[in-house]
N, C-alpha and C positions, 0 to 999 in steps of 0.2 A: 560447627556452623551449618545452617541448614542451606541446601542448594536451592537457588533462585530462579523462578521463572524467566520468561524473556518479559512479563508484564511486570513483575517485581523491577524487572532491572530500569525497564524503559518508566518506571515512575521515579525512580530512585534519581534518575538522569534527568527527567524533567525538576525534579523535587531541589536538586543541588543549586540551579542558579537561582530562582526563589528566595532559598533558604540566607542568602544572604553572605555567605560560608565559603571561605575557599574550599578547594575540591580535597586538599588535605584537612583539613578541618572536618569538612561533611563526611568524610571515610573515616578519621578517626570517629564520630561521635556514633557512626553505624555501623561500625565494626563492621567498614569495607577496605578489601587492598586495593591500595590508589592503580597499584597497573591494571589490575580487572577494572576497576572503572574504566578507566581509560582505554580500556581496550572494549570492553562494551558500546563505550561511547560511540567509540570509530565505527564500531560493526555498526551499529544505529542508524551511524552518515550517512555510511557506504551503502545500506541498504532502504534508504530513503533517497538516492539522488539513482542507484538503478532505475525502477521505474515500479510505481505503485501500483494494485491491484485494482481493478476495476470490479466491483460485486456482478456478477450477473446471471439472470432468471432465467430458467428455461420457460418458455410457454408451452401451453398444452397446444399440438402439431391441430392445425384444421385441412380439410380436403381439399387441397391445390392441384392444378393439371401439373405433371413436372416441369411443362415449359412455361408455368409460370410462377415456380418457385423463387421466393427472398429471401432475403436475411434482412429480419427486423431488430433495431436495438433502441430500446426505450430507451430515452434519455432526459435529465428534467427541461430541455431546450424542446421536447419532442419524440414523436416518433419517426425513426430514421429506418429508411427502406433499400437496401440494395440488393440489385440484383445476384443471383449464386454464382454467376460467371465473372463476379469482381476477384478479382487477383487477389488473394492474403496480403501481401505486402500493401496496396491500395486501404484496407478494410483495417490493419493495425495503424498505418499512417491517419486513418481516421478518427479513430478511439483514442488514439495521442491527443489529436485535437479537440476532441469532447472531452477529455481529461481537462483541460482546461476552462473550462468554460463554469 
């Protein structure tokens, strides 16, 4: 049997409730073992309710005084400006909530 992607698997897993198919049924027809399913599955969950990647751009740097350097984060709500003296923790609590949006 030939070893599967994580893109093979995460279609295999979208493709089973679809299919109409108990998850024994959908593993015999594709010559999968039901506990790798299932255990793919989970990994799937678990790594969808951590917390998802957010894509993001570097922009080309323009000539700023240092004191008045940002952090800019395009977003499709806008462009969001803060200043570099905002605390990390402040600046992830934010991108949580533009995750949502």
């Amino acid at each position: 049997m030939a070893k599967r992607s994580h893109e093979d698997w995460a279609a295999l897993i979208k493709q089973q409730p679809a299919s109409g198919l108990t998850i024994t049924t959908f593993c015999r027809q594709h010559k999968l073992s039901i506990s790798t399913f299932y255990a793919r599955k989970s990994d799937k969950a678990k790594i969808k309710s951590v917390m998802p990647f957010v894509k993001v751009a570097v922009a080309v740097p323009t000539k700023v005084c240092a004191s008045q350097q940002t952090i800019c984060l395009q977003h499709q709500t806008g462009l969001w400006t803060f200043p570099c003296s905002l605390p990390s923790s402040y600046l992830l609590e934010i991108i949580k909530g533009l995750q949502a949006c």
